[in-house]
C-alpha positions as CSV (number, residue, x, y, z in Angstrom):
1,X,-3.8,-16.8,27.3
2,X,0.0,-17.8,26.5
3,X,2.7,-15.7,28.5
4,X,5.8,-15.0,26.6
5,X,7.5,-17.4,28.6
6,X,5.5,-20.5,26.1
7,X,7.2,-19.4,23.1
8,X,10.9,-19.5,22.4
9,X,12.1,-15.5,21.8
10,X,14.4,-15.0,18.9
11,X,13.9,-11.7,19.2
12,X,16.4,-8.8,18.7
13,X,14.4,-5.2,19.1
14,X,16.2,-2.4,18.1
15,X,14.6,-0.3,21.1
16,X,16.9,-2.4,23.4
17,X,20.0,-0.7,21.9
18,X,21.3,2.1,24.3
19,X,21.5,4.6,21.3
20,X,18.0,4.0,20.0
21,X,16.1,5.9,18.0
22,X,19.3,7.4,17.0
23,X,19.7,5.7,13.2
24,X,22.0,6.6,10.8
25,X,23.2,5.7,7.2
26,X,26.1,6.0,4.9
27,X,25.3,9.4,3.0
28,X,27.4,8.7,0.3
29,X,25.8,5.4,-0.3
30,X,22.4,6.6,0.0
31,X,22.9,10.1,-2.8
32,X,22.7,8.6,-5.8
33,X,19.6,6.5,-4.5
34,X,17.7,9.6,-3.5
35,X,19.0,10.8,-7.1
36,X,17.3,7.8,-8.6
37,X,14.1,7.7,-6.6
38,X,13.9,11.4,-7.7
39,X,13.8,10.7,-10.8
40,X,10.9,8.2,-11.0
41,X,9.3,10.9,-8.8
42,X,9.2,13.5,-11.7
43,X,8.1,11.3,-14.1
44,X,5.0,11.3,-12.1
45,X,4.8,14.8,-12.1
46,X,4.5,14.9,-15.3
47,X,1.3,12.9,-15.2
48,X,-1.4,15.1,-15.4
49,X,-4.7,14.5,-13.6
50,X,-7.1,16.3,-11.8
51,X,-9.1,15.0,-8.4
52,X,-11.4,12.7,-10.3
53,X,-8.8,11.1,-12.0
54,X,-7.9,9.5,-8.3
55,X,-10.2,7.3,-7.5
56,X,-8.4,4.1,-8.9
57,X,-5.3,4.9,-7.2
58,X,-7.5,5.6,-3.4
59,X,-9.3,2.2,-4.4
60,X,-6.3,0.2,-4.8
61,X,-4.2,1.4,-2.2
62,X,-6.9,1.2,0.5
63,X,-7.7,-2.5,-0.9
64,X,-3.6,-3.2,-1.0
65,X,-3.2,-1.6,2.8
66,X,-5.6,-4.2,4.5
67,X,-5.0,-6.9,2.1
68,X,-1.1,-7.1,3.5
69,X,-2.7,-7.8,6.8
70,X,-5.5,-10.1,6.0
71,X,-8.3,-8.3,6.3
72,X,-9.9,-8.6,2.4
73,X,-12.3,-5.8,1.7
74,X,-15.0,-5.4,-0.8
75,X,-13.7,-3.3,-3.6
76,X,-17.1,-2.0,-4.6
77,X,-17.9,-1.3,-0.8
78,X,-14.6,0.6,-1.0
79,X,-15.9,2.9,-3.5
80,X,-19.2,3.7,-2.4
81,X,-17.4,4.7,0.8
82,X,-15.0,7.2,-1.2
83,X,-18.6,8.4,-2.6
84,X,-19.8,8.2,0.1
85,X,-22.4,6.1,-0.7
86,X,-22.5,3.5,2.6
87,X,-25.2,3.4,4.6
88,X,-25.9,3.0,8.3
89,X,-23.9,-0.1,9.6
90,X,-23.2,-1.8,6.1
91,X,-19.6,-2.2,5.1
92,X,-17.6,-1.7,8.3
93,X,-14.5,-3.2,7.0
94,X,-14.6,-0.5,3.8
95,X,-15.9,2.4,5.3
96,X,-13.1,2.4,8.3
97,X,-10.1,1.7,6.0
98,X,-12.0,4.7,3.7
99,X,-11.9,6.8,7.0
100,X,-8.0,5.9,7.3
101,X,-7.3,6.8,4.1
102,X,-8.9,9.9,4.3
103,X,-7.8,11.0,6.9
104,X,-4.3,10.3,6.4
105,X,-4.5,12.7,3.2
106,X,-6.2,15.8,5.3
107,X,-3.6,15.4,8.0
108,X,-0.4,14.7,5.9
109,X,0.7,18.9,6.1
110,X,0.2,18.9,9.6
111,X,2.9,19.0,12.3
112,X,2.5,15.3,13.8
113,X,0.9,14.7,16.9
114,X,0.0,12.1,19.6
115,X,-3.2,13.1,18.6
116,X,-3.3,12.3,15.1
117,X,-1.7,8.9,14.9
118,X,-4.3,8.1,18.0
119,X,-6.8,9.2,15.5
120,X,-5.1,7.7,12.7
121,X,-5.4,4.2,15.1
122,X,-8.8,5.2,15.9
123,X,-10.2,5.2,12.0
124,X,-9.9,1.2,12.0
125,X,-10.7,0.4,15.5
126,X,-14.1,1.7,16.3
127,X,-13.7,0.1,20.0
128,X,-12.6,1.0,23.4
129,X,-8.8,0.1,22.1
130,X,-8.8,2.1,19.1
131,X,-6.6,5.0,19.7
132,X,-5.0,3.8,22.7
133,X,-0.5,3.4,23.2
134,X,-0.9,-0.4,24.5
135,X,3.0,-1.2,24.1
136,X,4.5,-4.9,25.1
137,X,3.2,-6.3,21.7
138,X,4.7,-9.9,20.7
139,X,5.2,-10.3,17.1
140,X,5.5,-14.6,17.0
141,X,5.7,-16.9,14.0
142,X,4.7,-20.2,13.7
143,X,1.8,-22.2,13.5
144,X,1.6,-24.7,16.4
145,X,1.4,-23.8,20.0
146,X,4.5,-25.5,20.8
147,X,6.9,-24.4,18.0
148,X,5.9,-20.7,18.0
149,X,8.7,-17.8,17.9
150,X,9.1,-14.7,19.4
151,X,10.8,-12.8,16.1
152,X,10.3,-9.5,17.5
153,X,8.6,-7.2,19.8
154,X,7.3,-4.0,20.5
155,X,9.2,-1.3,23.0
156,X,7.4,-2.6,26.8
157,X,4.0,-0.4,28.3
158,X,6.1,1.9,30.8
159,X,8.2,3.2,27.8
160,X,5.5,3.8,24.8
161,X,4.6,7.5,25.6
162,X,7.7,8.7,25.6
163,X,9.4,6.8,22.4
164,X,6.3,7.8,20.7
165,X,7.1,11.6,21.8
166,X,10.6,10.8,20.4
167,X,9.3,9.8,16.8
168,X,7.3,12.6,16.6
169,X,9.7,15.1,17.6
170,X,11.8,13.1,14.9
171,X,9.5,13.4,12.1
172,X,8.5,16.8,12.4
173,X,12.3,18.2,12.2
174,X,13.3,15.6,9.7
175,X,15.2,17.2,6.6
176,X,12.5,17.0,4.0
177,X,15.1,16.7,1.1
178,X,16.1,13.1,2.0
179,X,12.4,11.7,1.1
180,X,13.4,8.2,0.4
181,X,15.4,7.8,3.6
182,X,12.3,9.4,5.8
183,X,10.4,7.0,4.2
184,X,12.9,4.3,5.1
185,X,14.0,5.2,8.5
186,X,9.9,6.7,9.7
187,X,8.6,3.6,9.1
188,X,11.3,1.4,10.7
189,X,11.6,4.1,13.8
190,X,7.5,3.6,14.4
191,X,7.3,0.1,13.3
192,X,10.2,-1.3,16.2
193,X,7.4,0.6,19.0
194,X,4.5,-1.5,17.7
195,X,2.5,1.1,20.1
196,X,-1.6,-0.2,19.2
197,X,-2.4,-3.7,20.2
198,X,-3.1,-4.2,16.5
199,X,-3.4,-2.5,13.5
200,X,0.2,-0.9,14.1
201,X,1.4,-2.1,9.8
202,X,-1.7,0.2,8.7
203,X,-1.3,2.6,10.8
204,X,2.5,2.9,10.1
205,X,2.3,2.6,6.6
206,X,-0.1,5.4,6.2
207,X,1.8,7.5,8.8
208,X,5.1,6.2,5.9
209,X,2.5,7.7,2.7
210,X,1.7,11.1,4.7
211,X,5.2,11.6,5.3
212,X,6.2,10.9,1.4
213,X,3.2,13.3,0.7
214,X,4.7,15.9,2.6
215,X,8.0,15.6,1.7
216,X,7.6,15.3,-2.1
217,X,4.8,18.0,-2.3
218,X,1.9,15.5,-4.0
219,X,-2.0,16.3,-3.1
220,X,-2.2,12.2,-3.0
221,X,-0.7,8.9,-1.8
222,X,1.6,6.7,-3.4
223,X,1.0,3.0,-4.2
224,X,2.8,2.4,-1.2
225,X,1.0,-0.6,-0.3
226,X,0.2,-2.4,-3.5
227,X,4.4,-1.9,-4.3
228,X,4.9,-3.6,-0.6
229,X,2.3,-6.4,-1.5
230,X,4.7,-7.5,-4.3
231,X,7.7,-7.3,-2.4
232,X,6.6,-8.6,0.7
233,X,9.5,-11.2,1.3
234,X,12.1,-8.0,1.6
235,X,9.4,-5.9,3.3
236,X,9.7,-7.9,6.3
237,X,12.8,-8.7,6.5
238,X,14.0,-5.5,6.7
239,X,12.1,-5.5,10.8
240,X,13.4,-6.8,13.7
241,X,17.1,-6.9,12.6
242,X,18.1,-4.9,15.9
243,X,20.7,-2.8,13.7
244,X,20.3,1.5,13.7
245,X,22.9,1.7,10.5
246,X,20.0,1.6,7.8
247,X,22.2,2.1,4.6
248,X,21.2,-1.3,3.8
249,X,17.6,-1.5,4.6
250,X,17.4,1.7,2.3
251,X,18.8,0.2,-0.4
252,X,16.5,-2.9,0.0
253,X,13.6,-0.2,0.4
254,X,14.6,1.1,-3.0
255,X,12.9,-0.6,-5.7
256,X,9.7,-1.1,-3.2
257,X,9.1,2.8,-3.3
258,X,10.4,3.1,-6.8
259,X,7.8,0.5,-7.8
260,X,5.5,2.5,-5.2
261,X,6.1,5.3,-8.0
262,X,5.6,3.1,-11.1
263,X,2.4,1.9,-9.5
264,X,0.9,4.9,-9.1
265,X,1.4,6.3,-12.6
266,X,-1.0,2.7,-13.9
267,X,-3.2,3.5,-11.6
268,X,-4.1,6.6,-12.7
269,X,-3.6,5.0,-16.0
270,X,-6.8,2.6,-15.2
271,X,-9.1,6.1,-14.9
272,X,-7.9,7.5,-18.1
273,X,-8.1,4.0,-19.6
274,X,-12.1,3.5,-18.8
275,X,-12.8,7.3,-19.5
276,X,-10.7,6.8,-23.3
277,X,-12.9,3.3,-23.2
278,X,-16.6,4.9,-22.5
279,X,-15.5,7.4,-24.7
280,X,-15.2,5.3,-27.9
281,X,-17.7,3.0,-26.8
282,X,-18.7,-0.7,-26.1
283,X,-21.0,-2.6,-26.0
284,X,-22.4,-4.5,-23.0
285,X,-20.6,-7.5,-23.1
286,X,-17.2,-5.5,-23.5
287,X,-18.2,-3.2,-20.7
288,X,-19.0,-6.4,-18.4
289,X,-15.2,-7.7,-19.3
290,X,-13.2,-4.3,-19.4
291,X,-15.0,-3.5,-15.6
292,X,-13.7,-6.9,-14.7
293,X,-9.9,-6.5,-15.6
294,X,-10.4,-3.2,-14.3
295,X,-11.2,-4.6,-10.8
296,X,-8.4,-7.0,-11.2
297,X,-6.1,-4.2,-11.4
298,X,-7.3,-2.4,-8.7
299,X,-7.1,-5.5,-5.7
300,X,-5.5,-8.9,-6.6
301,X,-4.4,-8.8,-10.3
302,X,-5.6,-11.0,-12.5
303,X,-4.0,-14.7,-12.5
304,X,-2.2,-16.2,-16.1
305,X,-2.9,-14.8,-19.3
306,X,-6.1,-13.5,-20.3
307,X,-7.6,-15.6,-23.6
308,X,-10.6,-15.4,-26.0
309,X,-11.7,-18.8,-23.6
310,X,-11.2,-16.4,-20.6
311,X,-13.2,-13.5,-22.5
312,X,-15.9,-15.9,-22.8
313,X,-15.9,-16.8,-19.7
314,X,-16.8,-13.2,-18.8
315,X,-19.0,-12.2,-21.2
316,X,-21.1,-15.8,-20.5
317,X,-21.5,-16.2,-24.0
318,X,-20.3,-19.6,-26.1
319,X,-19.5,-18.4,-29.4
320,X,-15.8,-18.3,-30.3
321,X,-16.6,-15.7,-33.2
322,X,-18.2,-13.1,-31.1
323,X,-15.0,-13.1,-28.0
324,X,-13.3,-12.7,-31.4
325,X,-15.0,-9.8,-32.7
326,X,-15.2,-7.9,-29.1
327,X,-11.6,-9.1,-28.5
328,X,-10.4,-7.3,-32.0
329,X,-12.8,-4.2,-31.7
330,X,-11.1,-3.6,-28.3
331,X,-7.6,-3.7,-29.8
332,X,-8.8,-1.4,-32.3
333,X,-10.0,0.9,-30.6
334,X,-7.0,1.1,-27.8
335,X,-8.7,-0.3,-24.6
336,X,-6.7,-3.9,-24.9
337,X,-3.2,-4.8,-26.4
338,X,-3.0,-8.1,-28.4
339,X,0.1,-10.4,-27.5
340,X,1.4,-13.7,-29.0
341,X,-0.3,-15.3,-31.8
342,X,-2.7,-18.1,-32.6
343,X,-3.5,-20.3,-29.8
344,X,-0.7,-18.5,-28.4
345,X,-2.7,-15.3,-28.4
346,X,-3.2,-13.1,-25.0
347,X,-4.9,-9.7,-24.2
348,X,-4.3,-6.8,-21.5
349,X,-5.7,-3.6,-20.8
350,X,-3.7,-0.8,-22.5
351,X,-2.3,0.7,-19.9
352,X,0.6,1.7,-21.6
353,X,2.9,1.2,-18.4
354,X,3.6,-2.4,-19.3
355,X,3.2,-5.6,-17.2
């Protein structure tokens, strides 16, 4: 095993500042973005849907939480876990990152606790680590032995308790009309600890989607994770900067939980899509493609532009004329939008949120 001393440290923690956890930002910088985020917040309000109506959004954002890190799951073994549906041993992977998910939602009114985030931890590590403050983590970049960097580090062992004591004292008296700068400065605060000896971005992002729960009064998560999947250049280099004013990692934050916002609205649009699709009907080789472009939207997205060639492809059929026919009844009847013209010619779901 490879001591810290191996690797060249770069490393600026924010812990090591004398006045840490004690961040702070510009208020009258960071009005008119809580004004803004507020906003795109409403709009979603005004999207009406029931418990049902959530399953896309859980999907996607479980998929999007362990994606970030790697770790791949199954979507379909993701929602036979929300259904409940798994048995015995069989999808591990799904049925823990399920777990977090759920658990994140039934604890998201509740005064934070050591407790919870240990259980929180505990959800993806089934093991004799899961749950447990480790401390002293190295976060190192670089792909050979000899040329890796210490970039940053969590706060040592002896001093994990009690900065984790500090964050929660921190988030239970935070003022809950500043949503976007909890958001902000939560994730930051528990993010420069790194207390678990691994799964410490899942963790903290679902601690960063209870928290926006709670402050914004919503009975579900945000697309918290798929947003940060698109922006994951800034996401990152907003950590390990070793500064405590965060006016400026707010306003990089911005458009990540503004998109956040956006994100969740299509997703919910993907549930009203298939019921509005089932609904007016299609036939099998329709249902084959629209189920396909509907698990593209939930987990990677789907790659260039989607063509009668590519509907073909789907449906596993060779005729030109039939993709044609399907391709037109869809647009017809609402389920895809037609784009471009001749060979030029594209399709998307109608998700009516826009691309």
């Amino acid at each position: 095993m490879n001591s810290s001393e191996d690797f060249q440290d770069t490393s600026n923690p924010v812990w090591k500042d004398p006045d840490f956890p004690h961040f702070y930002r510009n208020e009258s910088a960071i009005r008119p973005l809580e004004a803004t985020f507020g906003k795109h917040v409403s709009a979603l309000r005004k999207t009406k849907t029931g418990q049902p109506d959530r399953r896309d959004l859980l999907v996607s954002e479980i998929f999007s939480n362990s994606e970030i890190e790697g770790v791949v799951l199954d979507e379909k073994g993701i929602t036979e876990s929300l259904l409940g549906n798994i048995d015995g041993g069989t999808m591990k992977k799904e049925q823990a990152a399920v777990d977090l998910m759920k658990l994140g939602m039934e604890r998201a009114d509740d005064p934070l606790s050591h407790e919870i985030i240990k259980e929180l931890h505990a959800a993806i590590f089934k093991n004799k680590q899961g749950g447990k403050y480790m401390g002293g983590l190295l976060i190192v970049s670089g792909g050979r032995i000899d040329r890796r960097v210490i970039v940053d580090r969590g706060i040592p062992p002896e001093r994990v308790e009690s900065a984790m004591g500090e964050f929660i004292d921190w988030y239970n008296g935070r003022d809950k009309t500043t949503p976007l700068y909890n958001a902000v400065r939560g994730h930051l605060h528990f993010e420069s600890i790194h207390p678990f000896h691994d799964g410490n971005g899942r963790v903290g992002r679902t601690l960063m989607n209870m928290g926006l729960m709670s402050d914004l009064e919503l009975a579900f998560p945000l697309s918290l994770s798929r947003a940060i999947r698109k922006h994951k250049d800034t996401y990152y280099g907003q950590f390990g900067t070793g500064i405590l004013d965060l006016t400026g990692t707010v306003k990089n934050f911005e458009p990540i939980l503004i998109d956040a916002v956006k994100e969740t609205q299509r997703m919910m649009s993907v549930t009203g899509l298939r019921k509005a699709a089932y609904a007016k009907g299609m036939n099998q080789r329709q249902e084959q493609v629209f189920e396909r472009l509907c698990h593209y939207e939930l987990t990677t997205g789907f790659e260039g532009k989607f063509t009668n060639e590519k509907y073909r492809k789907m449906a596993k059929i060779s005729e030109e004329k039939t993709a044609m026919r399907d391709l037109r009844d869809l647009v017809k009847k609402g389920i895809f939008t037609k784009h471009g013209r001749l060979k030029g010619t594209s399709y998307r779901l109608a998700l009516g949120t826009g691309n």
